[in-house]
C-alpha positions as CSV (number, residue, x, y, z in Angstrom):
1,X,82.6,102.1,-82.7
2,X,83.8,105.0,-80.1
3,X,80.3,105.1,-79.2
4,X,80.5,101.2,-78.1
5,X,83.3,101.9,-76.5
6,X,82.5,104.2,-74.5
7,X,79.2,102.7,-73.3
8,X,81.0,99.3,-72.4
9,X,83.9,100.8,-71.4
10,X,86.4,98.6,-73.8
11,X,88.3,99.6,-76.3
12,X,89.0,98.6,-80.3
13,X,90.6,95.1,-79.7
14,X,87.9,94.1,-77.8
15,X,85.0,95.0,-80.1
16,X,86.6,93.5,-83.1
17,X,87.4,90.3,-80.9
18,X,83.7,90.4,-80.1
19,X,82.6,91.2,-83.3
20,X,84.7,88.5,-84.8
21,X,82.4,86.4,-82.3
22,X,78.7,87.7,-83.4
23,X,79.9,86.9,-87.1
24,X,81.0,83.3,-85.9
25,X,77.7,81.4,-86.3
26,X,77.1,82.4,-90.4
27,X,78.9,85.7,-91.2
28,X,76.8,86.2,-94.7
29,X,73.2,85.7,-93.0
30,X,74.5,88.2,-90.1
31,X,75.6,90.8,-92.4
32,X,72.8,90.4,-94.5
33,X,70.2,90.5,-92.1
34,X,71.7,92.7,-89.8
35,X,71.6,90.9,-87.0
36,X,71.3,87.3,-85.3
37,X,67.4,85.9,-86.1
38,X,67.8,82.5,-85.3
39,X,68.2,80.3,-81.8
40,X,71.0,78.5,-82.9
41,X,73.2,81.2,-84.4
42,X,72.3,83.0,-80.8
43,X,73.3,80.4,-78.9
44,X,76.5,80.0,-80.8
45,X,78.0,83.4,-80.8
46,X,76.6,84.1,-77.2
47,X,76.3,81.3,-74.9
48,X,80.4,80.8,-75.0
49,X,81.2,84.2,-74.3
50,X,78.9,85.2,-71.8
51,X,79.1,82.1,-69.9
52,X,82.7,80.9,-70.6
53,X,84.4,78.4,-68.7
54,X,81.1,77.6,-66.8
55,X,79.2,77.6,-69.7
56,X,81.1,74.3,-71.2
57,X,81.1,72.9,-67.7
58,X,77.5,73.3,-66.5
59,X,75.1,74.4,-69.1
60,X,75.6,71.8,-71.6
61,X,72.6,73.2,-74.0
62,X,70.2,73.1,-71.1
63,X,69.4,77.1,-72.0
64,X,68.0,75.7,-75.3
65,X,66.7,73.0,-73.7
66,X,65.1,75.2,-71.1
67,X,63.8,78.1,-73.1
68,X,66.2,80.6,-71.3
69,X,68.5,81.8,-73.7
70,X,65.4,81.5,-76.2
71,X,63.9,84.2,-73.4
72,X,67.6,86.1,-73.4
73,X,67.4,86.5,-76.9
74,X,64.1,88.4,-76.9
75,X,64.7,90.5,-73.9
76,X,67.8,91.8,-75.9
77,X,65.9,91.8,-78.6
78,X,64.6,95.0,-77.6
79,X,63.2,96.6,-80.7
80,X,61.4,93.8,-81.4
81,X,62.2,92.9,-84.6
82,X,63.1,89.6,-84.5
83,X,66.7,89.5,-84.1
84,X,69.7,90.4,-81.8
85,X,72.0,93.2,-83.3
86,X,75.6,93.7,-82.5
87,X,74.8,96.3,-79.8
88,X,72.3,94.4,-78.1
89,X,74.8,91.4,-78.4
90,X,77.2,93.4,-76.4
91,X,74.8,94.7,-74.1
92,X,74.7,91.4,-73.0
93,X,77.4,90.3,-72.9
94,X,78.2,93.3,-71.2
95,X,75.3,92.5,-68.5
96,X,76.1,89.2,-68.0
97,X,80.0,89.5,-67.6
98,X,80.8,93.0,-66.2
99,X,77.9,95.0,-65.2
100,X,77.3,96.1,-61.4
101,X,74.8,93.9,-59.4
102,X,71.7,96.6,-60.1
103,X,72.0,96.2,-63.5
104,X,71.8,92.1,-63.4
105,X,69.4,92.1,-61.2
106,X,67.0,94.4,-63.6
107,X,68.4,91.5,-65.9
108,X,66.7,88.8,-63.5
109,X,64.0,90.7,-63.4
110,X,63.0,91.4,-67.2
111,X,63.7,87.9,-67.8
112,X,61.2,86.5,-65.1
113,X,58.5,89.3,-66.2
114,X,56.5,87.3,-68.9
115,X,54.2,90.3,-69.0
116,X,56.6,93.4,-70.5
């Protein structure tokens, strides 16, 4: 934890308020997997947070619709292995709320490269 903390720059209430979250969509399947593997537990337990207010307004499940957060998912998804783990859930949520404009934009960018 005090190394999530320290790489987000937040602090204990905020991780377990988070964590909390990631756990939301099926705590069991989470725990026992490790991690988020499907599209609609993503798109639960991220979606809301990292979009908020403008998420309920304007997105209105066109991600699904769309493929994006189906892309998100895998770009966090970093190790490949098929599922979104609480760091990478904070990493973007992290990104996508907080970060500086360099680090969205290399965001933007791994999400457009269909090649990587």
């Amino acid at each position: 934890v005090v190394d999530l903390k320290r790489r987000f720059n937040t602090d204990d209430k905020e991780i377990h308020r988070l964590w909390k979250k990631f756990l939301s969509p099926s705590a069991w399947r989470i725990l026992l997997q490790a991690g988020i593997s499907s599209l609609d537990s993503f798109v639960k337990a991220f979606a809301n947070e990292a979009f908020a207010t403008w998420h309920r307004r304007q997105w209105r499940g066109h991600g699904l619709e769309s493929g994006a957060l189906l892309r998100l998912m895998e770009i966090l998804d970093y190790n490949v292995t098929g599922q979104v783990n609480f760091e990478q859930y904070l990493f973007g949520i992290f990104v996508l709320t907080s970060a500086d404009p360099d680090m969205r934009k290399r965001l933007a960018f791994e999400f457009c490269d269909m090649d990587a």
